[in-house]
MMTF fields as JSON, N, C-alpha, C and O atoms, coordinates in Angstrom:
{
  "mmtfVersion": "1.0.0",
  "mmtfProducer": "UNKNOWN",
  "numBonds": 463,
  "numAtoms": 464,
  "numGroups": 116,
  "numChains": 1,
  "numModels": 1,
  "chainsPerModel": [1],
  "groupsPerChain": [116],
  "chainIdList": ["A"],
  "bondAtomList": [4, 2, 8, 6, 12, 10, 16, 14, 20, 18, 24, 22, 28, 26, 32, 30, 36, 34, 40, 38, 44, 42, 48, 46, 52, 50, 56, 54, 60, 58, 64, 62, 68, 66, 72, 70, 76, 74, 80, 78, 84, 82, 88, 86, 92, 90, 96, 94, 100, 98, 104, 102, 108, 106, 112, 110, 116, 114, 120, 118, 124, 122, 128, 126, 132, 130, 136, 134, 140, 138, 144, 142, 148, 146, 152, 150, 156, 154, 160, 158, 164, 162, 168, 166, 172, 170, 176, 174, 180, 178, 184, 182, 188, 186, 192, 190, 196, 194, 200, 198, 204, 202, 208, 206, 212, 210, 216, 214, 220, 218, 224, 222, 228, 226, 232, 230, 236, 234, 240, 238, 244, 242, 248, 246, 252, 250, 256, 254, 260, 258, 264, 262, 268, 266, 272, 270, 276, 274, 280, 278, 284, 282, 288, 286, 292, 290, 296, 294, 300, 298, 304, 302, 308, 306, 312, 310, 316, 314, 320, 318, 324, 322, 328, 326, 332, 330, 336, 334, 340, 338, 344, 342, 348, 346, 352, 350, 356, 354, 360, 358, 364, 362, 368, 366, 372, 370, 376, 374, 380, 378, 384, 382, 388, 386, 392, 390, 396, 394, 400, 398, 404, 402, 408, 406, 412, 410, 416, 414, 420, 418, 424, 422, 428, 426, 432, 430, 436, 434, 440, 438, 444, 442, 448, 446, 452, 450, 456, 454, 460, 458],
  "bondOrderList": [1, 1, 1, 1, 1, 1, 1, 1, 1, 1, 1, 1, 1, 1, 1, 1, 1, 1, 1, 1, 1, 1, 1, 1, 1, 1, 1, 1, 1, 1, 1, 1, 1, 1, 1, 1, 1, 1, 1, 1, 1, 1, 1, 1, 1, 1, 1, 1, 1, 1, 1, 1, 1, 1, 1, 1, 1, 1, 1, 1, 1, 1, 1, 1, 1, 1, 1, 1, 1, 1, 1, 1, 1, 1, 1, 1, 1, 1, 1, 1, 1, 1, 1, 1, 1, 1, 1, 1, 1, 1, 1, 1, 1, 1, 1, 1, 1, 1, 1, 1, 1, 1, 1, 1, 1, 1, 1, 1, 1, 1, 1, 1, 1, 1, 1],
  "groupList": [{"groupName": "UNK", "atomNameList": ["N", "CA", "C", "O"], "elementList": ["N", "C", "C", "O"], "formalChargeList": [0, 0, 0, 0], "bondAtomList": [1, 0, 2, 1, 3, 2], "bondOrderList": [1, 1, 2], "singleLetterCode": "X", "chemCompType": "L-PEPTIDE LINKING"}],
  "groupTypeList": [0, 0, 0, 0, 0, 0, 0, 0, 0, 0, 0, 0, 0, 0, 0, 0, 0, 0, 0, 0, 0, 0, 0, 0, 0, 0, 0, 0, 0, 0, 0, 0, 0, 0, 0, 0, 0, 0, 0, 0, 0, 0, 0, 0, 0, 0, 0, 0, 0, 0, 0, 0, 0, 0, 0, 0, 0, 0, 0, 0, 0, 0, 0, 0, 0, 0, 0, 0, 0, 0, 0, 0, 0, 0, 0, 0, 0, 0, 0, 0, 0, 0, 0, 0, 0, 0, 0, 0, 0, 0, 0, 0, 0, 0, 0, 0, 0, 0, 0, 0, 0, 0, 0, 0, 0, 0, 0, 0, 0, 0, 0, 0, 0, 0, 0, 0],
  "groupIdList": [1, 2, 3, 4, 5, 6, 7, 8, 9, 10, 11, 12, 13, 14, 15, 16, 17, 18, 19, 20, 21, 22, 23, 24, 25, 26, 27, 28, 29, 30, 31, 32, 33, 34, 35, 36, 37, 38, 39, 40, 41, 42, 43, 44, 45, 46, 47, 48, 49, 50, 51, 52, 53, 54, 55, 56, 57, 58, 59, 60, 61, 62, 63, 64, 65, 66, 67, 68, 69, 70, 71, 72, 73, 74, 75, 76, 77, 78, 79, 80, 81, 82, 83, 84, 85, 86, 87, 88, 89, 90, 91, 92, 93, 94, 95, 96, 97, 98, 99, 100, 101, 102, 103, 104, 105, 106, 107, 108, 109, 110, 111, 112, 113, 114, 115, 116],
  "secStructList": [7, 7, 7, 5, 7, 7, 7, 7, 7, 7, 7, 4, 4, 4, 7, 7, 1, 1, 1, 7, 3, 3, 7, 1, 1, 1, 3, 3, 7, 7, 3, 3, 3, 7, 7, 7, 1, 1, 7, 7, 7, 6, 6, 1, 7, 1, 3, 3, 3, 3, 3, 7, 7, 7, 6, 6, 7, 7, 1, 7, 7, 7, 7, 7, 3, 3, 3, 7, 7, 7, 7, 5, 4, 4, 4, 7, 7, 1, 1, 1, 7, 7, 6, 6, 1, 7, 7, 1, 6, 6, 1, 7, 1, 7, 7, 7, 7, 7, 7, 6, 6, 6, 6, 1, 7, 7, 4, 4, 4, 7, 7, 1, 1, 7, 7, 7],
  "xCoordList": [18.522, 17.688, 17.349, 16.834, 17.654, 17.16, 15.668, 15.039, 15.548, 13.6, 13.545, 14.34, 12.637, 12.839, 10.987, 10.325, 10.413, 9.031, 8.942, 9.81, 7.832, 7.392, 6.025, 5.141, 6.342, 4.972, 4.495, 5.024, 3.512, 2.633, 1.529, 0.589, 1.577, 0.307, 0.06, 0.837, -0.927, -1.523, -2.304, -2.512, -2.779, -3.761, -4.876, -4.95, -5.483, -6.309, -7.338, -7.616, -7.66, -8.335, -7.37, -8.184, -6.006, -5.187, -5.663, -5.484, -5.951, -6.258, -6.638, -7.455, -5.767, -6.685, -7.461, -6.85, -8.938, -9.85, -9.997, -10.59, -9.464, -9.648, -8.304, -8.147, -7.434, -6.329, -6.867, -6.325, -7.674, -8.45, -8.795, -9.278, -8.511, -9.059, -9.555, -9.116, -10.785, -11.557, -10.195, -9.16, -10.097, -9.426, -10.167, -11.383, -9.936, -10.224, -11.023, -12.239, -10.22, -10.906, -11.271, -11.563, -11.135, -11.387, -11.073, -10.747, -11.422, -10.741, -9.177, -8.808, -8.684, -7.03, -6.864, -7.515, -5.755, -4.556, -3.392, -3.043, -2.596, -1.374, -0.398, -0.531, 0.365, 1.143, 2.463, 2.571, 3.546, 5.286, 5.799, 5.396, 6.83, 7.325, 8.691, 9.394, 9.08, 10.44, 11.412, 12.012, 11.651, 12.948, 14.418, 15.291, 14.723, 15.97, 16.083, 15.578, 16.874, 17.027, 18.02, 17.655, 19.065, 20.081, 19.842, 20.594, 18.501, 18.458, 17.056, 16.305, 16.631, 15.017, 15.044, 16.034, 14.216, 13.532, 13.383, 13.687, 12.935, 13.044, 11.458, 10.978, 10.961, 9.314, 10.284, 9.834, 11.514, 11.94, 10.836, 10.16, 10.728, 10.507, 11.57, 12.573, 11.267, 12.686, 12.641, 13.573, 10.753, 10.402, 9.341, 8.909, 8.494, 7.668, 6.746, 7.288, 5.294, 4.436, 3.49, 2.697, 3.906, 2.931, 2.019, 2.308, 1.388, 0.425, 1.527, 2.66, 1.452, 2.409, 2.267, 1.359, 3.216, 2.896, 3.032, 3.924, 2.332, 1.97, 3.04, 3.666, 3.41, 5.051, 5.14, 6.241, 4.042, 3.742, 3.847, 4.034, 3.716, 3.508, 4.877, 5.794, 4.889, 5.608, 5.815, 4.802, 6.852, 7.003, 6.587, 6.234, 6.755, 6.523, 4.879, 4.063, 4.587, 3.408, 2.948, 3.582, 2.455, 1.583, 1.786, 1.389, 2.295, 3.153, 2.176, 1.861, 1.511, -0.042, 0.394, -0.425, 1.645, 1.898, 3.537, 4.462, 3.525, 5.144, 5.325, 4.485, 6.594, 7.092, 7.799, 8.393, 7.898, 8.775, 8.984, 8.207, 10.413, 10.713, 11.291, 12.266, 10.092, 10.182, 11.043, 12.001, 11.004, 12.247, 12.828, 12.571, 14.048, 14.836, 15.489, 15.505, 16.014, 16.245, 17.487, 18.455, 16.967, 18.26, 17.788, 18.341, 16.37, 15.856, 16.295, 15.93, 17.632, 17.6, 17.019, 17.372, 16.009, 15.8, 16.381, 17.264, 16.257, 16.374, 16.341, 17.422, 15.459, 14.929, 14.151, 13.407, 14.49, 13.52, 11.676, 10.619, 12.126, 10.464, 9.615, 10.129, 8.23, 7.571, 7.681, 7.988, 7.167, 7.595, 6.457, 6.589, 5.092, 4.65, 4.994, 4.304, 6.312, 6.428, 7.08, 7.804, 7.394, 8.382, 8.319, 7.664, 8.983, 9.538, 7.979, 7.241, 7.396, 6.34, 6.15, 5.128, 7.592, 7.743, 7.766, 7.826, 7.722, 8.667, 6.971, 7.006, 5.553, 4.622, 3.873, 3.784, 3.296, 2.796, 1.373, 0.819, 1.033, -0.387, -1.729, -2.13, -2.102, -3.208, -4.151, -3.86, -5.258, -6.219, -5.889, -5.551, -6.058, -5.773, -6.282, -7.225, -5.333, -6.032, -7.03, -6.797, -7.858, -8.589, -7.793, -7.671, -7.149, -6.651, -7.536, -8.72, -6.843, -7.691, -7.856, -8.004, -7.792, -8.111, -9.227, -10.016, -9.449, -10.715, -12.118, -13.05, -12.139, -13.352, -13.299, -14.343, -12.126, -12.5, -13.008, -12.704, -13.904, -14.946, -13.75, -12.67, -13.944, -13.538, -13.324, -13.954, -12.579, -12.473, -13.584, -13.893, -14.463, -15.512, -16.739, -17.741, -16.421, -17.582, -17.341, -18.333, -16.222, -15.476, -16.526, -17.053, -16.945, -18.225, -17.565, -16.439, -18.203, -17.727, -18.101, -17.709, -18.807, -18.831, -18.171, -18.861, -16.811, -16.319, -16.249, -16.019, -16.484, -17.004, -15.942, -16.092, -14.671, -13.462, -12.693, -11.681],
  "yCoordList": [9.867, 9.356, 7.903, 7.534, 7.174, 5.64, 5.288, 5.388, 4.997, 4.335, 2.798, 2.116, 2.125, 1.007, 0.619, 1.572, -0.491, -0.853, -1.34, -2.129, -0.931, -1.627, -2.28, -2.05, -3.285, -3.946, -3.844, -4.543, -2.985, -2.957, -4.133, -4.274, -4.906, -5.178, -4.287, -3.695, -4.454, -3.805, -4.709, -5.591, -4.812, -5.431, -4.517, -4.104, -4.185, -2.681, -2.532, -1.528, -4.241, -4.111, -3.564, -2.893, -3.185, -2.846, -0.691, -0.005, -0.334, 1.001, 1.292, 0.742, 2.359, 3.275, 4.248, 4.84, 4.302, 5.272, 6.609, 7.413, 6.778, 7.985, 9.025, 10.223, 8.064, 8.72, 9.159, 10.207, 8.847, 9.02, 10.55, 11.095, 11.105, 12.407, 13.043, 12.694, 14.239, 14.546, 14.985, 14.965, 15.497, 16.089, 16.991, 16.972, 17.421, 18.481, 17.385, 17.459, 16.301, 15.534, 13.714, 12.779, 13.701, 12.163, 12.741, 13.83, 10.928, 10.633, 9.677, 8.724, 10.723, 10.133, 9.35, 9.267, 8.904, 8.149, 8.506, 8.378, 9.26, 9.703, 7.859, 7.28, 7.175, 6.051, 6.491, 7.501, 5.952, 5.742, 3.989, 2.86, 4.503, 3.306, 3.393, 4.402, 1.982, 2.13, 1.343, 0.595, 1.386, 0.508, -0.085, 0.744, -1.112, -1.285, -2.225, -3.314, -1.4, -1.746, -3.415, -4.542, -3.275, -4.041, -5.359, -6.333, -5.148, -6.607, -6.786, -5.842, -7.947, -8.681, -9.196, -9.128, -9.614, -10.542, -11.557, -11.944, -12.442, -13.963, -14.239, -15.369, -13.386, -13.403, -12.961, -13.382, -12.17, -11.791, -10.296, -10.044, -9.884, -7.889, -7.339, -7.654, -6.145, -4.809, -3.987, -3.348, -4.051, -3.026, -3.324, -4.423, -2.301, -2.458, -1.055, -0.2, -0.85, 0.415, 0.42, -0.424, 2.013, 1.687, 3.356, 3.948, 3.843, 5.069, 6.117, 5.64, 7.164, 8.339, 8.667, 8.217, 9.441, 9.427, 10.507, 11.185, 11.001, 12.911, 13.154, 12.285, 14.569, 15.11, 14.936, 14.965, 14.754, 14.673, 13.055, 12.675, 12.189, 10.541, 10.226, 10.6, 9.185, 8.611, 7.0, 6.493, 6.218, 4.931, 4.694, 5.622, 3.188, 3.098, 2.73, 2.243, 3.103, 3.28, 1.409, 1.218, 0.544, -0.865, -0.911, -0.118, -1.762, -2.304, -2.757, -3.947, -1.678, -2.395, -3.215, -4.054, -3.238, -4.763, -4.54, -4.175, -4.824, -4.916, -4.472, -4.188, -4.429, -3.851, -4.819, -5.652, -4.937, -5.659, -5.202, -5.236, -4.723, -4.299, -5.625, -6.339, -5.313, -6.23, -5.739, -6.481, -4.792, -3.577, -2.999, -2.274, -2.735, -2.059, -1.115, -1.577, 0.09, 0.598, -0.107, -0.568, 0.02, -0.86, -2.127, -2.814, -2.742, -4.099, -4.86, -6.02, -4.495, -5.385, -5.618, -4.857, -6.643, -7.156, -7.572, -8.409, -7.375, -7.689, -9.228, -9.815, -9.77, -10.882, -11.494, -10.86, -12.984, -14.122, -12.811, -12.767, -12.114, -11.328, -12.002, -12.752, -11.904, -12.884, -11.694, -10.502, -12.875, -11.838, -10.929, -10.211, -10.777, -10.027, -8.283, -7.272, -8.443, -7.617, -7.2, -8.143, -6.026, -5.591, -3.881, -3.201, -3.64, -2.157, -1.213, -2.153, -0.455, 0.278, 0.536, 0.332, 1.137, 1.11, 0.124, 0.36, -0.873, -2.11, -3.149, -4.334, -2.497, -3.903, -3.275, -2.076, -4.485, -4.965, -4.025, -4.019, -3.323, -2.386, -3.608, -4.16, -3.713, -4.914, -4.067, -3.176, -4.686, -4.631, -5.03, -6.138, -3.838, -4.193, -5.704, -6.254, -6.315, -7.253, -6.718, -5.626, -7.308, -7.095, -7.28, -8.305, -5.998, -6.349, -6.798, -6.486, -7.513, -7.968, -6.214, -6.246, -5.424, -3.989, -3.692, -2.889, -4.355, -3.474, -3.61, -2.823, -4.933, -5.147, -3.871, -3.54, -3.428, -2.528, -1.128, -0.693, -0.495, 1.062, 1.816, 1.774, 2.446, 3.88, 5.029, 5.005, 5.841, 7.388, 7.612, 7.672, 7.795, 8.773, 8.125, 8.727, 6.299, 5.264, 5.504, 5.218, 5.982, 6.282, 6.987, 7.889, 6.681, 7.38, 7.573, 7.214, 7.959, 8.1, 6.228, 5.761, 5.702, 4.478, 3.51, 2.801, 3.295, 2.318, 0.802, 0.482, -0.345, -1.691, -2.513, -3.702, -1.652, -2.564, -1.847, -2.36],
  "zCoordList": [-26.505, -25.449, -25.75, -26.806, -24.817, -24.977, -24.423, -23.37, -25.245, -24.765, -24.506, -25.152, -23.573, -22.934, -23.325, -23.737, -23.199, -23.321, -22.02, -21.646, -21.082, -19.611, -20.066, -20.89, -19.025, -18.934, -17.444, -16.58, -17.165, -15.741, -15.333, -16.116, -14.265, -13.698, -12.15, -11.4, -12.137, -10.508, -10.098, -10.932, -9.194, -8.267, -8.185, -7.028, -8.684, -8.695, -6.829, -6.173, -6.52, -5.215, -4.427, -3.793, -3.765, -3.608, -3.769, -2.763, -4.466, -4.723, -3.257, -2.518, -3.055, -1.596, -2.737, -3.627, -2.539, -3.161, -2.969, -3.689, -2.033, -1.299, -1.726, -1.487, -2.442, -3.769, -4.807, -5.158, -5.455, -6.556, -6.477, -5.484, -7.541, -7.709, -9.449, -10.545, -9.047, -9.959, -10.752, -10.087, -12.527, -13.14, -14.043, -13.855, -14.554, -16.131, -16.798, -16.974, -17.181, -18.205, -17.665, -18.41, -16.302, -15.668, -14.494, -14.023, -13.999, -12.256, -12.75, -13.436, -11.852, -12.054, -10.538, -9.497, -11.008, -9.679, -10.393, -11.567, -8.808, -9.048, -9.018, -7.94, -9.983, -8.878, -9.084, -9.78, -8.626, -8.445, -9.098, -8.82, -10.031, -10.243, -10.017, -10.063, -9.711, -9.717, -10.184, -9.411, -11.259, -12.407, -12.515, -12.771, -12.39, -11.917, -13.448, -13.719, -14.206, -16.425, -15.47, -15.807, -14.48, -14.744, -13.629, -13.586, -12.646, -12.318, -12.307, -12.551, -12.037, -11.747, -10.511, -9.783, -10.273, -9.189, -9.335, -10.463, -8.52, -8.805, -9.264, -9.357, -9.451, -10.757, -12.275, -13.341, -12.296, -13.589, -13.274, -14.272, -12.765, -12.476, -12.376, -11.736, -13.288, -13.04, -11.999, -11.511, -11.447, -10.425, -10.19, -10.537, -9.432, -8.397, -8.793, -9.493, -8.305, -8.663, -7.523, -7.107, -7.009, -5.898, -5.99, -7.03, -5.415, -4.987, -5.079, -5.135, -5.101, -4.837, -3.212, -2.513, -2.795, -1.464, -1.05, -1.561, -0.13, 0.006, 0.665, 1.271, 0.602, 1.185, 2.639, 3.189, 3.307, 5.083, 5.428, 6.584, 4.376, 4.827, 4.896, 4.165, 6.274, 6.057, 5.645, 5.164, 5.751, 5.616, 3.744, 3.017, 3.278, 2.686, 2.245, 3.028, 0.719, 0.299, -0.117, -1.155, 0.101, -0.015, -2.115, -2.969, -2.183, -3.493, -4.436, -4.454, -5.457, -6.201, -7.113, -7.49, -7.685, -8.689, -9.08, -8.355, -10.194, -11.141, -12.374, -13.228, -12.41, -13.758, -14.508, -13.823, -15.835, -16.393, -17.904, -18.858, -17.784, -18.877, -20.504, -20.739, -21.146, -22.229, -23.184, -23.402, -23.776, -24.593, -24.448, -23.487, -25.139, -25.034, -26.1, -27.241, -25.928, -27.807, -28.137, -27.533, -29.625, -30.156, -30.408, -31.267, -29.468, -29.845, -29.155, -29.346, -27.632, -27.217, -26.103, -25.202, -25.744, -24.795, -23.577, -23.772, -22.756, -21.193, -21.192, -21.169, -21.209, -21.032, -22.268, -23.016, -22.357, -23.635, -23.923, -23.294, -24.994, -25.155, -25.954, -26.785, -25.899, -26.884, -28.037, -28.012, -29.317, -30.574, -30.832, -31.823, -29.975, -30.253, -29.304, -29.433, -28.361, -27.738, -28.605, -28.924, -29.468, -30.313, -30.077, -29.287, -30.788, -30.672, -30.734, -31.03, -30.678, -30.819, -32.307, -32.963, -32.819, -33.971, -34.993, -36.199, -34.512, -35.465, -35.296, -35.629, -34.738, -34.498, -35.79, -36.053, -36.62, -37.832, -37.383, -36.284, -38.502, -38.6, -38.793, -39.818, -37.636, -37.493, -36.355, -35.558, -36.626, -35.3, -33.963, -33.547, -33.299, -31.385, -31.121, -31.69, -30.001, -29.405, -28.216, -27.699, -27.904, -26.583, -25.484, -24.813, -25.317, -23.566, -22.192, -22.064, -21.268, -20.788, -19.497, -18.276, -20.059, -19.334, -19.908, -19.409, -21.126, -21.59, -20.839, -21.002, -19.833, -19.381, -17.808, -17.246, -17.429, -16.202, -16.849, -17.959, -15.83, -15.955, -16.45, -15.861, -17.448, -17.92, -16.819, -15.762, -17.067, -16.182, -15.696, -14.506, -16.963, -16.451, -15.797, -15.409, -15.708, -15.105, -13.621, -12.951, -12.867, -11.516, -10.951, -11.601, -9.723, -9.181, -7.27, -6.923, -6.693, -4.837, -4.079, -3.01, -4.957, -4.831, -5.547, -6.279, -5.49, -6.525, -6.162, -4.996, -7.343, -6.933, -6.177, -5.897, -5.82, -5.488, -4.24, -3.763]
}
């Protein structure tokens, strides 16, 4: 099995809320991605991530951000990767950086009023 590293952004204001659902252990969102390993876009994206879409909807589902595949197995890259994108396996045992995700609400901060 070959394993690949993605990199996601979303637009999170973009969220229909009314997707959002209670779970066992949080509030989830179902989304869909979709990967293309052998071309990009003219941003350099492999793909696109959008909402899942119920078996009755039609048309397409409103595009919450991109994909971009930074790894690849074997180490090779797709595209120029910075050197801190490396294999999962292969990154130096150091302290997390602060993603810039860490400042949005947690699962369980998700309320029937959300700020976005």
């Amino acid at each position: 099995m070959k394993k690949i590293g993605l990199e996601v952004q979303i637009d999170v204001s973009k969220i229909d809320k009314a997707r959002l659902y209670k779970g066992a252990k949080g509030n989830y969102l179902t989304l869909t991605t979709f990967v293309n390993l052998d071309e990009k876009d003219q941003y350099e994206n492999n793909g696109f991530i959008t909402q899942k879409k119920n078996k009755d909807e039609q048309g397409n589902m409103p595009i919450l951000g991109n994909v971009k595949v930074f790894w690849k197995d074997g180490g090779q890259a797709p595209q120029q990767a910075d050197p801190q994108q490396q294999a999962p396996q292969q990154m130096p045992q150091q302290a997390p950086q602060q993603s810039p995700m860490a400042n949005l609400p947690k699962a369980d901060d998700f309320s029937d009023d959300i700020p976005f």
